[in-house]
C-alpha positions, 0 to 999 in steps of 0.5 A: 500500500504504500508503494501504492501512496507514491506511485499516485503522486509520480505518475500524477507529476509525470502526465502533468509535465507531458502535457502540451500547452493548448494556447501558442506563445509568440514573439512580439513579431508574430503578434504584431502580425496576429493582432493586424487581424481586426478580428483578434481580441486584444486582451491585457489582463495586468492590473488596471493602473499598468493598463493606464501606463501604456497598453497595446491599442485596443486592448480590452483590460481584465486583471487576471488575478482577480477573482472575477478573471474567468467569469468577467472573460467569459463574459467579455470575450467572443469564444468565436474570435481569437484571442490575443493576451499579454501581461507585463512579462509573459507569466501572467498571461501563461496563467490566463491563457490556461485559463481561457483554452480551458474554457473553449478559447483559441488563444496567443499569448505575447511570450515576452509580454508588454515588456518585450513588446516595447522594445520591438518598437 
């Protein structure tokens, strides 16, 4: 039984770590690109006030650490159109983006987040 109690846990470990994101990371590049689409949905799910201090034109703005996150998404958002996500560095947006596949969303995520966006400018 107890070969049993840490057999669980590692084969738990291991179909997690094997388990291929369902959204797709991209450059600043390939966003640009992804985004000239106007019909993409541009998501900013850092805060209210790092939304305020500069954003991507035209990008909706949901805190992804409120608790609210996912009810307010799936309210917001159009599960039929794309949806194109960015946080500041690229974690937030990871966690958002689980989010959202999770609940039927086709999504990109800015893997260097606004940061990085910045910079290509």
């Amino acid at each position: 039984m107890k070969r049993l109690f840490y057999i669980i846990p590692l084969c738990t470990l291991m179909y997690a770590c094997t388990q291929e994101e369902k959204f797709k990371s991209v450059s600043a590049e390939e966003f640009a690109s992804v985004i000239s689409d106007t019909t993409v949905q541009i998501l900013d799910v850092r805060t209210p006030e790092e939304h305020s201090e500069g954003h991507i034109p035209g990008s909706l703005n949901i805190n992804v650490n409120d608790q609210s996150f996912e009810l307010d998404a799936l309210d917001a958002l159009d599960k039929d159109r794309p949806v194109a996500l960015y946080c500041r560095s690229g974690r937030r947006s990871k966690k958002a983006a689980k989010t959202l596949t999770n609940n039927g969303f086709q999504v990109i995520e800015l893997s260097t987040g606004y940061n990085g966006w910045k910079e290509r400018e």
